[in-house]
PDB file of N, CA, C and O in Angstrom, chain B, residues numbered from 101:
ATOM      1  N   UNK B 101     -25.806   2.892 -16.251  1.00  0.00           N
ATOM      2  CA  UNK B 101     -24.564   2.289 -16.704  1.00  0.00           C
ATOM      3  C   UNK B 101     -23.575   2.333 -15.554  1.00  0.00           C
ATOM      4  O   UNK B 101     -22.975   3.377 -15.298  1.00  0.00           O
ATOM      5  N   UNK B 102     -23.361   1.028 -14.735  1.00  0.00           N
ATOM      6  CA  UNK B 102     -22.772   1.085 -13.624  1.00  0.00           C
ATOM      7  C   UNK B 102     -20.946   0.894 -13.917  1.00  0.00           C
ATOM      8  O   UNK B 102     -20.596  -0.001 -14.686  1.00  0.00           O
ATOM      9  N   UNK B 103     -20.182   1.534 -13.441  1.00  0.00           N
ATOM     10  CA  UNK B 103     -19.125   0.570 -13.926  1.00  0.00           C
ATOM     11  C   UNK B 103     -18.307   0.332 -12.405  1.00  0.00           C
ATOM     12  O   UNK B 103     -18.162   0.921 -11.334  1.00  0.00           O
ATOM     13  N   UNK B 104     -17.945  -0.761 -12.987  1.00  0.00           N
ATOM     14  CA  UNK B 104     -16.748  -1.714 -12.168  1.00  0.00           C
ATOM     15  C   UNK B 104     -15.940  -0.704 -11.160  1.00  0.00           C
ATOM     16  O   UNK B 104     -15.946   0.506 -11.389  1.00  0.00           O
ATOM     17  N   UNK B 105     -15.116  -1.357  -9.825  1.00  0.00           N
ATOM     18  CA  UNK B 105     -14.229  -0.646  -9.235  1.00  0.00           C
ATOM     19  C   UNK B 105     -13.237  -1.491  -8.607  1.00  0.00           C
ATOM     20  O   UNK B 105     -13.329  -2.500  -7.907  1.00  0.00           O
ATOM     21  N   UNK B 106     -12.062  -0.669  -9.132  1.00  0.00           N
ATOM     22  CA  UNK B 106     -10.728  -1.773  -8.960  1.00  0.00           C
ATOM     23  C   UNK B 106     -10.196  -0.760  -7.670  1.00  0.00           C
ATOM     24  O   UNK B 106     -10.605   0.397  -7.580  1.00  0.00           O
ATOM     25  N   UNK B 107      -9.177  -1.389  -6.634  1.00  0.00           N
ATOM     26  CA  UNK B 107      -8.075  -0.736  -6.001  1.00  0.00           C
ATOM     27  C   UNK B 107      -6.684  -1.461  -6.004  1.00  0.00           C
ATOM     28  O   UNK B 107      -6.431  -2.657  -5.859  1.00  0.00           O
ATOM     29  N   UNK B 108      -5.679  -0.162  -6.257  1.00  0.00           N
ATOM     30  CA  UNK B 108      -4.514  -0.316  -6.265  1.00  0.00           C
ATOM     31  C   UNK B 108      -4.242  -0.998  -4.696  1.00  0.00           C
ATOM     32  O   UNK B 108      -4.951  -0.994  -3.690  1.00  0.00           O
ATOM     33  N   UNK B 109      -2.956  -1.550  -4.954  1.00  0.00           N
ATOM     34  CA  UNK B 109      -2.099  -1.760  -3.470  1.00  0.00           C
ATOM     35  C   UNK B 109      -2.316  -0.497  -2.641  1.00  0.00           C
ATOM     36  O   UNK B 109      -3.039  -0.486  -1.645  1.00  0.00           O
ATOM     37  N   UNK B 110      -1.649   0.574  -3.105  1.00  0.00           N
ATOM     38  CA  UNK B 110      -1.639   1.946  -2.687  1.00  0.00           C
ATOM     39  C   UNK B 110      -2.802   2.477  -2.077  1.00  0.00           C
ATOM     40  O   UNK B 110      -2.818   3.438  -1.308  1.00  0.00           O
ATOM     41  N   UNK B 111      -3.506   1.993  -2.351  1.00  0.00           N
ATOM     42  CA  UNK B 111      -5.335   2.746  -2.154  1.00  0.00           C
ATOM     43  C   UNK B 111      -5.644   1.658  -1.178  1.00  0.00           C
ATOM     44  O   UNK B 111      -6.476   1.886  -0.300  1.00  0.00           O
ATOM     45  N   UNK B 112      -5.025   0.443  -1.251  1.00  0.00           N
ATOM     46  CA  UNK B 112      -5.524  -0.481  -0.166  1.00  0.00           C
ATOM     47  C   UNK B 112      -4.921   0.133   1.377  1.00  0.00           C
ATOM     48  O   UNK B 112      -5.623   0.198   2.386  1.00  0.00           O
ATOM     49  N   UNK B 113      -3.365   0.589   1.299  1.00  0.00           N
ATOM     50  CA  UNK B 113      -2.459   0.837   2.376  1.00  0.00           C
ATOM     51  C   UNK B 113      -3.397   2.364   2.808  1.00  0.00           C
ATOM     52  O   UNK B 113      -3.737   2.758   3.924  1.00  0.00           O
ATOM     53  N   UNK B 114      -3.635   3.005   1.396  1.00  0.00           N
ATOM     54  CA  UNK B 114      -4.603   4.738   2.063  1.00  0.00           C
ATOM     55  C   UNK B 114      -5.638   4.060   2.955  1.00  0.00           C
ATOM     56  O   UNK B 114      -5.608   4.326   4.157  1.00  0.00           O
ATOM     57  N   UNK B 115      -6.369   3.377   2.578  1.00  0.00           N
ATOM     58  CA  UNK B 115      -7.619   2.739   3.491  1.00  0.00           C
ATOM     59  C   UNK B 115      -7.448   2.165   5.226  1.00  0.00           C
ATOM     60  O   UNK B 115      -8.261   2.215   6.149  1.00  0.00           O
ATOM     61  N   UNK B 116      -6.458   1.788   5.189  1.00  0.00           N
ATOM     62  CA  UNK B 116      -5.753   0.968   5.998  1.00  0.00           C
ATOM     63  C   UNK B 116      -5.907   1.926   8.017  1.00  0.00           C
ATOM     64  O   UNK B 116      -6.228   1.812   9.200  1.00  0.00           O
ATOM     65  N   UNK B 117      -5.194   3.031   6.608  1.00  0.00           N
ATOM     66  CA  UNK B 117      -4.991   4.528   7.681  1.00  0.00           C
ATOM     67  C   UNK B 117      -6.184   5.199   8.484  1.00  0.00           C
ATOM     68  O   UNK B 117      -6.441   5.755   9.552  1.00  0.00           O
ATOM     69  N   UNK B 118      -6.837   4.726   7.092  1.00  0.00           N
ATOM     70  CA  UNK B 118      -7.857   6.348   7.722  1.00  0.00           C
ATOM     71  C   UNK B 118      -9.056   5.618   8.755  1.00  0.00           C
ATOM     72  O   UNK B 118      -9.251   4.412   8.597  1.00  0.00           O
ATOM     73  N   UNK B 119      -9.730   6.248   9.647  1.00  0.00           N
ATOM     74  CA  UNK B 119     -10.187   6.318  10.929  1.00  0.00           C
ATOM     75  C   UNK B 119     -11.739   5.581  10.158  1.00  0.00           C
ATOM     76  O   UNK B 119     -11.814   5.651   8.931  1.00  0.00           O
ATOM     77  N   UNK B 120     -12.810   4.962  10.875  1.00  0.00           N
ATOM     78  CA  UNK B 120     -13.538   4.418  10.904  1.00  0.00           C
ATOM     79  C   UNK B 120     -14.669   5.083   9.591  1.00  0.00           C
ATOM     80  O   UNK B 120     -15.068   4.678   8.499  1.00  0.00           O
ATOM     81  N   UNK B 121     -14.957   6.811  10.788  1.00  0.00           N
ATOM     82  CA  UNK B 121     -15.914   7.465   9.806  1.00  0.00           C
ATOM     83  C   UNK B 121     -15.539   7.944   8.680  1.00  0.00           C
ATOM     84  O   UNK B 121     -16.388   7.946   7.789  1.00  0.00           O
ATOM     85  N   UNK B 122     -14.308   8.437   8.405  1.00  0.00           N
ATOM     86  CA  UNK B 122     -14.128   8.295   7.048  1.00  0.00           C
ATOM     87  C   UNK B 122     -13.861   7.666   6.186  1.00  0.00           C
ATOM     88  O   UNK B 122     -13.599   8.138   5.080  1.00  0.00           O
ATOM     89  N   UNK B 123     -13.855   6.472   6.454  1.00  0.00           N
ATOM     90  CA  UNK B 123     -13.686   5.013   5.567  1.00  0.00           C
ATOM     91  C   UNK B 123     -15.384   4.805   5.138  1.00  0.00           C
ATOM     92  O   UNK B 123     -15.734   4.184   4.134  1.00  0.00           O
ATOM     93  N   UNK B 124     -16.204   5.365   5.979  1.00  0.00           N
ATOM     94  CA  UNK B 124     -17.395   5.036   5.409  1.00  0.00           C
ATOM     95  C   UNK B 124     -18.125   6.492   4.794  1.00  0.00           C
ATOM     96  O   UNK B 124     -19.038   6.435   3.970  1.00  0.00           O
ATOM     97  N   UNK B 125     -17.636   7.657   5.267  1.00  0.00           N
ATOM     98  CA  UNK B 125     -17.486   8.533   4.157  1.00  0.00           C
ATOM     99  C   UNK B 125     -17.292   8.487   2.442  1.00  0.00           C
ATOM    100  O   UNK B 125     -17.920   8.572   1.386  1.00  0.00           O
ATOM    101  N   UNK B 126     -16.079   8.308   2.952  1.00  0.00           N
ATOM    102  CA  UNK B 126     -15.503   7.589   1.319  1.00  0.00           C
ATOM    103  C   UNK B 126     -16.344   6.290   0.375  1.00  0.00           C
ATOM    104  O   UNK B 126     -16.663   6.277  -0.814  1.00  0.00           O
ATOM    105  N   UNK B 127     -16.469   5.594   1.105  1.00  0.00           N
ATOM    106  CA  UNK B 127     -17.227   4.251   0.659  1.00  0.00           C
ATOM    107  C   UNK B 127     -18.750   4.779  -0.068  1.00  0.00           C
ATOM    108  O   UNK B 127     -19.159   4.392  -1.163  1.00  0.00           O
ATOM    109  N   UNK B 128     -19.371   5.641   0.740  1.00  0.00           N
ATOM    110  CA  UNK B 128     -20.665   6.389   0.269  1.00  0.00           C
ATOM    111  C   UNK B 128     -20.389   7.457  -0.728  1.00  0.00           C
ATOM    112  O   UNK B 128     -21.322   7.639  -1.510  1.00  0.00           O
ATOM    113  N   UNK B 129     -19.594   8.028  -0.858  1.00  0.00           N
ATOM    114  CA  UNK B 129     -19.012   8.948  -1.992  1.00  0.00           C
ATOM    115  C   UNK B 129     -18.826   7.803  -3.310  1.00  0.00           C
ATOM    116  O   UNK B 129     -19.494   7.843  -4.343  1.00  0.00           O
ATOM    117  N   UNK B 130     -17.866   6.896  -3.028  1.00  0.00           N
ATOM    118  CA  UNK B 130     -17.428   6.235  -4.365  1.00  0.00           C
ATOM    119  C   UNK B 130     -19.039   5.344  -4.786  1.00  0.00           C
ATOM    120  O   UNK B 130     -19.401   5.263  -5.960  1.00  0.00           O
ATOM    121  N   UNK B 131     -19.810   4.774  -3.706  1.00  0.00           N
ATOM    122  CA  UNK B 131     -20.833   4.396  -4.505  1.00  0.00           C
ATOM    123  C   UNK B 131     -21.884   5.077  -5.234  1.00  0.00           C
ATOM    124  O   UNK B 131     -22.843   4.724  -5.921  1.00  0.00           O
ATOM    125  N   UNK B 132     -21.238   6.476  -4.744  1.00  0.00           N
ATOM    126  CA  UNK B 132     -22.687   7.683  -5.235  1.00  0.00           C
ATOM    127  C   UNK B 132     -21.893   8.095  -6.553  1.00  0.00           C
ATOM    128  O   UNK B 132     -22.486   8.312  -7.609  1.00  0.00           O
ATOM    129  N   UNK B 133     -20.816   8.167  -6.450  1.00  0.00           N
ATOM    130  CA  UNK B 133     -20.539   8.728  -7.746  1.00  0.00           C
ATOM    131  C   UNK B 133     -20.178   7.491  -9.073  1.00  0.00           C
ATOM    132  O   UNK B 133     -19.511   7.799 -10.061  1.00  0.00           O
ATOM    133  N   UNK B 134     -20.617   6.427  -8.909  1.00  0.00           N
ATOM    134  CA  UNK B 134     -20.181   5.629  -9.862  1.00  0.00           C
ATOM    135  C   UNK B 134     -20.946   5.487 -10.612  1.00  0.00           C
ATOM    136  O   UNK B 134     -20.599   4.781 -11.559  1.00  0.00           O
ATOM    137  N   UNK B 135     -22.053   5.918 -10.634  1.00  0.00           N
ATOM    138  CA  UNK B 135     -23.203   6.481 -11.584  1.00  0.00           C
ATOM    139  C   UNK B 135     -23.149   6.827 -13.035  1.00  0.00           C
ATOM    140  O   UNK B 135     -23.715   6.373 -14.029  1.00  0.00           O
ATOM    141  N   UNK B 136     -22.091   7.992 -12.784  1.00  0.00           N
ATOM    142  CA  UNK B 136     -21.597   8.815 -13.631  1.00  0.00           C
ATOM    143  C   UNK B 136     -20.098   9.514 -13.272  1.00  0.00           C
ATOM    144  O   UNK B 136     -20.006  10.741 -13.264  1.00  0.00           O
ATOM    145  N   UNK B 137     -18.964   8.680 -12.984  1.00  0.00           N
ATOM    146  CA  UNK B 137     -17.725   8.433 -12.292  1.00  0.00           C
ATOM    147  C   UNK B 137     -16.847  10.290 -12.934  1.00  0.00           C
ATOM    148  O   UNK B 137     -15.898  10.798 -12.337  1.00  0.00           O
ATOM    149  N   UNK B 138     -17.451  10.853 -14.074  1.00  0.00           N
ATOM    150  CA  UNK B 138     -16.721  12.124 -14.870  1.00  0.00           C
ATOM    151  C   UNK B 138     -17.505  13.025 -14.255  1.00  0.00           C
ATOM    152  O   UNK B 138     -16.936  14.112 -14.153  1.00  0.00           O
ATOM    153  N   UNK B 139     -19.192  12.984 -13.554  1.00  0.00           N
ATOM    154  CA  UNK B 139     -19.618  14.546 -14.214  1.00  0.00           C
ATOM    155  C   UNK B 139     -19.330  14.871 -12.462  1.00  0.00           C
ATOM    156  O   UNK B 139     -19.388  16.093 -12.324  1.00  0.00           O
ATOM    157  N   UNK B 140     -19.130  14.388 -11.511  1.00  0.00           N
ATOM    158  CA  UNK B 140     -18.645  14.759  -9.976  1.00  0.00           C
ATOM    159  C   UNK B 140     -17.187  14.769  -9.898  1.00  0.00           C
ATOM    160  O   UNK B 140     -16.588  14.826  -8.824  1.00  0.00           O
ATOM    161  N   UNK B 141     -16.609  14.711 -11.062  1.00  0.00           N
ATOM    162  CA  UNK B 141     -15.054  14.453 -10.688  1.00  0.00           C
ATOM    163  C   UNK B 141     -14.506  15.835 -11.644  1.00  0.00           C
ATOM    164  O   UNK B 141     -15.038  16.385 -12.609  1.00  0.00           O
ATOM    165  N   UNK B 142     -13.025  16.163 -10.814  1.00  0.00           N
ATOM    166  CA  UNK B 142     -12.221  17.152 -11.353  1.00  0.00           C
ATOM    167  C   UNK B 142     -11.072  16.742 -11.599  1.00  0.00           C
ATOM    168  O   UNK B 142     -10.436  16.018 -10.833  1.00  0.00           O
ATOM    169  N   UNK B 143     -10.595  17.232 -12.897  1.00  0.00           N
ATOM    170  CA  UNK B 143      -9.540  16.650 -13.789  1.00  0.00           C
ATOM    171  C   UNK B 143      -8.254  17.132 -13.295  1.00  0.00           C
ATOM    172  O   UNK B 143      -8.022  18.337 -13.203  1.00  0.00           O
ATOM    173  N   UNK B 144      -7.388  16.205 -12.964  1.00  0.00           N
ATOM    174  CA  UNK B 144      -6.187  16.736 -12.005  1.00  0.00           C
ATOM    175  C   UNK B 144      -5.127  17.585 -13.361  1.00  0.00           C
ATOM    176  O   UNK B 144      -5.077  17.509 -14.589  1.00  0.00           O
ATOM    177  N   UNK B 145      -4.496  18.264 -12.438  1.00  0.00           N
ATOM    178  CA  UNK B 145      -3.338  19.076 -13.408  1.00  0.00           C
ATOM    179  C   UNK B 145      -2.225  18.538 -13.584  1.00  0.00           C
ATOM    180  O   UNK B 145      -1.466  18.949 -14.462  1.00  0.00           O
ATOM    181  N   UNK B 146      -1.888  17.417 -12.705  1.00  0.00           N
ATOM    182  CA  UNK B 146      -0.431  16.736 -13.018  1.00  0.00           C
ATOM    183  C   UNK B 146      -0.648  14.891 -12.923  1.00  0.00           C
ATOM    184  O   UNK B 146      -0.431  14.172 -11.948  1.00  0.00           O
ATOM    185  N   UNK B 147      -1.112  14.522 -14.216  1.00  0.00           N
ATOM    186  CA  UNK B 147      -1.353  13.378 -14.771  1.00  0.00           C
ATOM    187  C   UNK B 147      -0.203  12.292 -14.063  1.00  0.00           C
ATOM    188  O   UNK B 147      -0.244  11.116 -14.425  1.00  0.00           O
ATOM    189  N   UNK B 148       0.711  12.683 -13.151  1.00  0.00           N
ATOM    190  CA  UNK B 148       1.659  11.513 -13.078  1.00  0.00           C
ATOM    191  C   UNK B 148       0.947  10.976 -11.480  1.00  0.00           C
ATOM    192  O   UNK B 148       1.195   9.799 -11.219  1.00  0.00           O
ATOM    193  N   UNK B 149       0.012  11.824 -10.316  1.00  0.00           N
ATOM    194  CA  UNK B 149      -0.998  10.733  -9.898  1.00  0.00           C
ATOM    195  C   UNK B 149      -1.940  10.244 -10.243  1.00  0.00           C
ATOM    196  O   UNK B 149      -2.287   9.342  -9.481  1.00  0.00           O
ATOM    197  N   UNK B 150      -2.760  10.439 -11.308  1.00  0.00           N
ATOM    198  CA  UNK B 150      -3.656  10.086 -11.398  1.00  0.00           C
ATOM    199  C   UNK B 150      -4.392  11.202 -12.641  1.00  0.00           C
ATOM    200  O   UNK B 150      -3.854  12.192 -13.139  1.00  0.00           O
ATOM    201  N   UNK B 151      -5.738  10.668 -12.909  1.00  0.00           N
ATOM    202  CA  UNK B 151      -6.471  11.725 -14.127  1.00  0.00           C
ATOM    203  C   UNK B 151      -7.573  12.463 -13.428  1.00  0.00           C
ATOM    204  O   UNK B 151      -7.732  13.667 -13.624  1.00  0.00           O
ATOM    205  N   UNK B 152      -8.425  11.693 -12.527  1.00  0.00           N
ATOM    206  CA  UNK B 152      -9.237  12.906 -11.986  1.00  0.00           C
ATOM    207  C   UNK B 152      -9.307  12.439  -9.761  1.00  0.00           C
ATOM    208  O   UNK B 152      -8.621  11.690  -9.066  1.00  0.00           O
ATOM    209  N   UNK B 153     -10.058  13.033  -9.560  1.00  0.00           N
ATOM    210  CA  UNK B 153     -10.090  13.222  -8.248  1.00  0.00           C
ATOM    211  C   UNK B 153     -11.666  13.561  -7.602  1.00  0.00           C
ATOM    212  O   UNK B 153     -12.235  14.608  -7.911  1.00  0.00           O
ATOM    213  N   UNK B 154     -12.231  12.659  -6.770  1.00  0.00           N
ATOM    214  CA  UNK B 154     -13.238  13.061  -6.078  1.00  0.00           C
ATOM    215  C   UNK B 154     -13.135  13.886  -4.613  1.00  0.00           C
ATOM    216  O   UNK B 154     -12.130  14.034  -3.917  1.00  0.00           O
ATOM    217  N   UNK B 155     -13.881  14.153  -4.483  1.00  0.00           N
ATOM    218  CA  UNK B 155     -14.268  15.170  -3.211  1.00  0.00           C
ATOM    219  C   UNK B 155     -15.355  14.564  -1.963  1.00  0.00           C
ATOM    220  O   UNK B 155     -16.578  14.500  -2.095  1.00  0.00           O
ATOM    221  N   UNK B 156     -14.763  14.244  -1.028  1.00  0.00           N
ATOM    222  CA  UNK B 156     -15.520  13.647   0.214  1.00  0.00           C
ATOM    223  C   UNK B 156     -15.147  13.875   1.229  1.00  0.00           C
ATOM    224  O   UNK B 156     -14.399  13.237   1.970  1.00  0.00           O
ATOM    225  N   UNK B 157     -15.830  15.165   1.390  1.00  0.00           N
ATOM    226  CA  UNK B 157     -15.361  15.671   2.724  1.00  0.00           C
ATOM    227  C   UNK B 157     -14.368  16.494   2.271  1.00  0.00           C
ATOM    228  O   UNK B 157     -14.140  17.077   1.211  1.00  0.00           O
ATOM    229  N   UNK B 158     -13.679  16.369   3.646  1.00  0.00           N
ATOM    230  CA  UNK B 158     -11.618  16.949   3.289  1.00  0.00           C
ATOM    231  C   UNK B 158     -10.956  16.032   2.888  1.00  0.00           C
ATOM    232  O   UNK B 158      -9.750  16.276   2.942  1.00  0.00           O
ATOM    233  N   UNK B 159     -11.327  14.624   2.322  1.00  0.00           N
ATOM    234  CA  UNK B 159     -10.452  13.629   1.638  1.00  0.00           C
ATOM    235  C   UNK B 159     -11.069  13.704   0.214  1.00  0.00           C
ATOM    236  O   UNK B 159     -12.141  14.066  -0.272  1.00  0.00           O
ATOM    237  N   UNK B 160      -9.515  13.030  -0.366  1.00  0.00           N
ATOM    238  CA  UNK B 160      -9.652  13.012  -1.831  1.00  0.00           C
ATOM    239  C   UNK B 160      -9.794  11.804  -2.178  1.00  0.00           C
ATOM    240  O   UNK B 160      -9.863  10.941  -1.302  1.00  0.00           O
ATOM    241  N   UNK B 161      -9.870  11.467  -3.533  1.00  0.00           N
ATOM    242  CA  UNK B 161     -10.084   9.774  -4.131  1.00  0.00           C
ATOM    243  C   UNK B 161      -9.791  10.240  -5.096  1.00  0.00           C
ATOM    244  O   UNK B 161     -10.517  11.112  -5.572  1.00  0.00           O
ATOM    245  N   UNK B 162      -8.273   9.719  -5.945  1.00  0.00           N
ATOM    246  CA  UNK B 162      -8.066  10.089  -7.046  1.00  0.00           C
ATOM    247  C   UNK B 162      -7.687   8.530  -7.607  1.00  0.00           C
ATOM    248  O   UNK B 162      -7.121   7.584  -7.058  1.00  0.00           O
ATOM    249  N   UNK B 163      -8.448   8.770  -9.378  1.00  0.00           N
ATOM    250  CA  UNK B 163      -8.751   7.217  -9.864  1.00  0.00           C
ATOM    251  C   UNK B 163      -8.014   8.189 -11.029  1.00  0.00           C
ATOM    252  O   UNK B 163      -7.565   9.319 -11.222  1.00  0.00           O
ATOM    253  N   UNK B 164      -8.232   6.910 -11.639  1.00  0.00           N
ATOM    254  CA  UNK B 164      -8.602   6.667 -13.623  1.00  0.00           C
ATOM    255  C   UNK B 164      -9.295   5.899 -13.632  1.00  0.00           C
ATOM    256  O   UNK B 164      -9.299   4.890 -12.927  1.00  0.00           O
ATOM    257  N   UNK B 165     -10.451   6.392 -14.893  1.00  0.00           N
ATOM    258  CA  UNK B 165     -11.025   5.289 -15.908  1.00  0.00           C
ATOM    259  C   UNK B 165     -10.280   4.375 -17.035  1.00  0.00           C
ATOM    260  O   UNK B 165      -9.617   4.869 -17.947  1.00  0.00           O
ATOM    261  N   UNK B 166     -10.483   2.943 -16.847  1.00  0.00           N
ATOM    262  CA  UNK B 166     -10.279   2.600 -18.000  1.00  0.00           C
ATOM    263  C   UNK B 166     -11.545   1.084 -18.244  1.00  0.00           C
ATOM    264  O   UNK B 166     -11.707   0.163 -17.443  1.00  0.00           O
ATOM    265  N   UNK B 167     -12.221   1.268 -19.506  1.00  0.00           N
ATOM    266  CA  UNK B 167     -13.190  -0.143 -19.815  1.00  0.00           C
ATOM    267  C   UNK B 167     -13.976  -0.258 -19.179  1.00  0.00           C
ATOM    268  O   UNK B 167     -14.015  -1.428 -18.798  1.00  0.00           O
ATOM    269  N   UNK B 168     -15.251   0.717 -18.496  1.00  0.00           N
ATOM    270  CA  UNK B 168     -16.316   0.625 -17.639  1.00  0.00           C
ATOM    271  C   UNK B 168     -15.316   0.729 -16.271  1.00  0.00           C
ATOM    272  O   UNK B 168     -16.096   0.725 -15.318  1.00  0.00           O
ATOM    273  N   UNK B 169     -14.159   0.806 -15.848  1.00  0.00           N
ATOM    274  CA  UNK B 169     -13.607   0.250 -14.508  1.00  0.00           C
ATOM    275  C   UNK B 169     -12.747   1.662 -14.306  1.00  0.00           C
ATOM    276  O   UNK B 169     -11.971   2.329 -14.990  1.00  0.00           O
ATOM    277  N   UNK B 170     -13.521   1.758 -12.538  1.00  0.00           N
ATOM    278  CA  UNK B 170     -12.785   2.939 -11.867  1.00  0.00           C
ATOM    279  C   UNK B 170     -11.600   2.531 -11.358  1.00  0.00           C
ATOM    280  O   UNK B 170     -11.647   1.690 -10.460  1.00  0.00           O
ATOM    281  N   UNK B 171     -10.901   2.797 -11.600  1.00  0.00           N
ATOM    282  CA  UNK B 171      -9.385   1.998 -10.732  1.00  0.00           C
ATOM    283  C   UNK B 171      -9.283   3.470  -9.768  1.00  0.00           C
ATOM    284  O   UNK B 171      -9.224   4.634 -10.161  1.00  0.00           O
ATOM    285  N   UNK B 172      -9.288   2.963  -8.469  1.00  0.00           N
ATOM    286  CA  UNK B 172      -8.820   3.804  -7.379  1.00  0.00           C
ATOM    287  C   UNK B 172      -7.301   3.675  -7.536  1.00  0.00           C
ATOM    288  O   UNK B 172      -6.775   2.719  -8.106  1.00  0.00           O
ATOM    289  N   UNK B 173      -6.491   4.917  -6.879  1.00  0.00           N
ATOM    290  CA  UNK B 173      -5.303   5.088  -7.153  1.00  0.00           C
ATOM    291  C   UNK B 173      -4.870   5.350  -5.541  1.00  0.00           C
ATOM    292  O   UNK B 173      -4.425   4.438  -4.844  1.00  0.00           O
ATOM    293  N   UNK B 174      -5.012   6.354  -5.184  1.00  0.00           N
ATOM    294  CA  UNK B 174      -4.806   6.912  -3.908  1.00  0.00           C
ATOM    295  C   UNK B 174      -6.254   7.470  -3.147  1.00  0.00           C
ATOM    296  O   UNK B 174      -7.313   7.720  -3.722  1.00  0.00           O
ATOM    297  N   UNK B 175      -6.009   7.567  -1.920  1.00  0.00           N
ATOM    298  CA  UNK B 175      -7.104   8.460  -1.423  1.00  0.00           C
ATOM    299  C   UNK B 175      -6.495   8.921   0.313  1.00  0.00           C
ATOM    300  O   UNK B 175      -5.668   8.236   0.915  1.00  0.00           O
ATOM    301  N   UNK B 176      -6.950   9.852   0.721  1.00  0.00           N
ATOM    302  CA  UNK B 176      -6.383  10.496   2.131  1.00  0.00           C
ATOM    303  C   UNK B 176      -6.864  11.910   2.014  1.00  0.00           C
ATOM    304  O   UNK B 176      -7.651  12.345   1.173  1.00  0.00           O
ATOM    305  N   UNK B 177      -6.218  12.623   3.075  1.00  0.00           N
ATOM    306  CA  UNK B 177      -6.802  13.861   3.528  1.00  0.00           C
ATOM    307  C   UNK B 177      -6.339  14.859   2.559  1.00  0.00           C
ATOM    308  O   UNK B 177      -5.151  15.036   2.828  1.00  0.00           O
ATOM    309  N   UNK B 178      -6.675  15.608   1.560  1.00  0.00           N
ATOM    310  CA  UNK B 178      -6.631  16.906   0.768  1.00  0.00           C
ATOM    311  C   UNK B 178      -5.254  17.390   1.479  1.00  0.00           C
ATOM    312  O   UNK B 178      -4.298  17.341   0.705  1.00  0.00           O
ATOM    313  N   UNK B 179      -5.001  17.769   2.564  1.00  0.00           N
ATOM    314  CA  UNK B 179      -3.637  18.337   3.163  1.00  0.00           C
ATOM    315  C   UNK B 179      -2.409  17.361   2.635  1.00  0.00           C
ATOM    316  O   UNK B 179      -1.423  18.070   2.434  1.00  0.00           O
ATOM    317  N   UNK B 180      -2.143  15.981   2.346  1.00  0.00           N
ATOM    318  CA  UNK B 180      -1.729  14.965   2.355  1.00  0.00           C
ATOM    319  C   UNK B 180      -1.441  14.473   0.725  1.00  0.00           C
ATOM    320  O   UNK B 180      -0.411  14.580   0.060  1.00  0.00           O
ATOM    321  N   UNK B 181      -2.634  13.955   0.402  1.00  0.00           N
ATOM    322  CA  UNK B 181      -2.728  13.333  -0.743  1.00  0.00           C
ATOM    323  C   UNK B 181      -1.977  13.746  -2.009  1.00  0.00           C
ATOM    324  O   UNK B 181      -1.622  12.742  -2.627  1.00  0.00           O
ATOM    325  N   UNK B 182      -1.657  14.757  -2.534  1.00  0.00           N
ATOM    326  CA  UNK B 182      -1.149  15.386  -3.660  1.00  0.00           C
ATOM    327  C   UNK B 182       0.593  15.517  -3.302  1.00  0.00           C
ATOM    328  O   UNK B 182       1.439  15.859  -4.129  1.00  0.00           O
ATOM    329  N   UNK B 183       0.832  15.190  -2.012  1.00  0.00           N
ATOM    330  CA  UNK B 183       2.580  15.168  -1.378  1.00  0.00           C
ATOM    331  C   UNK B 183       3.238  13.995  -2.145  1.00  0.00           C
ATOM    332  O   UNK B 183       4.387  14.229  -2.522  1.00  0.00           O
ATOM    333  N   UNK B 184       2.726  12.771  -2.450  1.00  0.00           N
ATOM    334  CA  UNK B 184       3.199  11.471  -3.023  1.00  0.00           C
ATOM    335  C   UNK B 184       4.088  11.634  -4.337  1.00  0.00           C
ATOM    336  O   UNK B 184       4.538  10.639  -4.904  1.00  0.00           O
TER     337      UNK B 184
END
């Protein structure tokens, strides 16, 4: 059960930033985990970025689900990402 993947503006401008190999870091993370988008993901504690958060590397990818569809929200370096 594959589902869909949307990106925000925001997640387009995070992409924008980050350096070659971790753009394809990330890219291999989000296609590995879309499998099963909940059982690799951790449920964030403050719902006003986002509902959960992947792990790739030292960068984060924090989405919501909604209707089969991952909507990316933000993503950047763990030091970084949770400052917004």
């Amino acid at each position: 059960m594959n589902y869909k993947v949307v990106y925000t503006k925001s997640a387009f401008k995070d992409i924008k930033k980050l350096d070659r190999v971790a753009k394809r870091k990330i890219k291999n993370k989000i296609e590995a985990y879309l499998q099963n988008p909940t059982s690799n993901a951790k449920r964030l504690t403050n719902p006003k970025i986002g509902t959960y958060r992947w792990r790739a590397g030292n960068y984060r990818i924090v989405f919501d689900i909604k209707n089969k569809t991952v909507v990316i929200l933000r993503m950047g370096h763990r030091r970084e990402i949770y400052r917004h």
